[in-house]
N, C-alpha and C positions, 0 to 999 in steps of 0.2 A: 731033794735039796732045791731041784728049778722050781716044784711046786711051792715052798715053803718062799722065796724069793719074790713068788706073783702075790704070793698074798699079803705081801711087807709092803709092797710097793703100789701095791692097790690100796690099802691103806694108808698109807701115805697119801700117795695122790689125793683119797678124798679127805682126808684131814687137814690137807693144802687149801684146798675148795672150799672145806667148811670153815678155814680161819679166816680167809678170805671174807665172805658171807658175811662172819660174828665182824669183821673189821669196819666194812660198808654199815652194816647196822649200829654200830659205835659213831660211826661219824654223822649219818644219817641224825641221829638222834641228840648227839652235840649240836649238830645245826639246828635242829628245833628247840634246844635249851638255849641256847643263843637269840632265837626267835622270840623265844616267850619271856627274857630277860631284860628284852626291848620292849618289847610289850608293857612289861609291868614299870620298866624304866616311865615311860611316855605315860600310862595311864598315873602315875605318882607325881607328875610333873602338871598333870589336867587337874587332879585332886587339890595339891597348895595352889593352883592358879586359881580352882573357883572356890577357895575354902575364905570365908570375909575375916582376915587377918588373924588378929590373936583374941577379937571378942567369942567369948563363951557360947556355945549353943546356949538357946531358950530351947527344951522341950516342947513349949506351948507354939511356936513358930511350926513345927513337925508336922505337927495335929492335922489328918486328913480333911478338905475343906467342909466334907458331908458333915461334920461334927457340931 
C-alpha cells in the first residue's frame, strides 16, 4: 500500500510540473498573439496612410521601370 501511495504522489507531483509548464507556454504564447495583433494593427494603419485615397490603381503605374 506505502508503495502504491509513492507512486500516486509521484505522479502527481509531475503532473503539477507539467500543468505548470503547458500554463507558462499558454501565456508565453498569448503574448506573442498580442505582439503580432499590434503588429498587424500598425502595419494596416501604414497601409491606408500611404494608400492615395479612394482613386483606383492603374496597373500601368505598377509596371517595373526596366519595361
Amino acid at each position: 500500500m506505502e508503495e502504491r501511495l509513492t507512486k500516486i504522489e509521484t505522479k502527481i507531483a509531475l503532473s503539477e510540473d507539467l500543468l505548470e509548464e503547458l500554463n507558462l507556454a499558454v501565456y508565453r504564447q498569448q503574448q506573442q498573439i498580442d505582439r503580432l495583433q499590434q503588429q498587424i494593427l500598425e502595419l494596416h494603419r501604414q497601409l491606408a496612410a500611404s494608400s492615395p485615397g479612394d482613386r483606383p490603381r492603374d496597373l500601368r503605374d505598377e509596371i517595373p521601370p526596366h519595361y
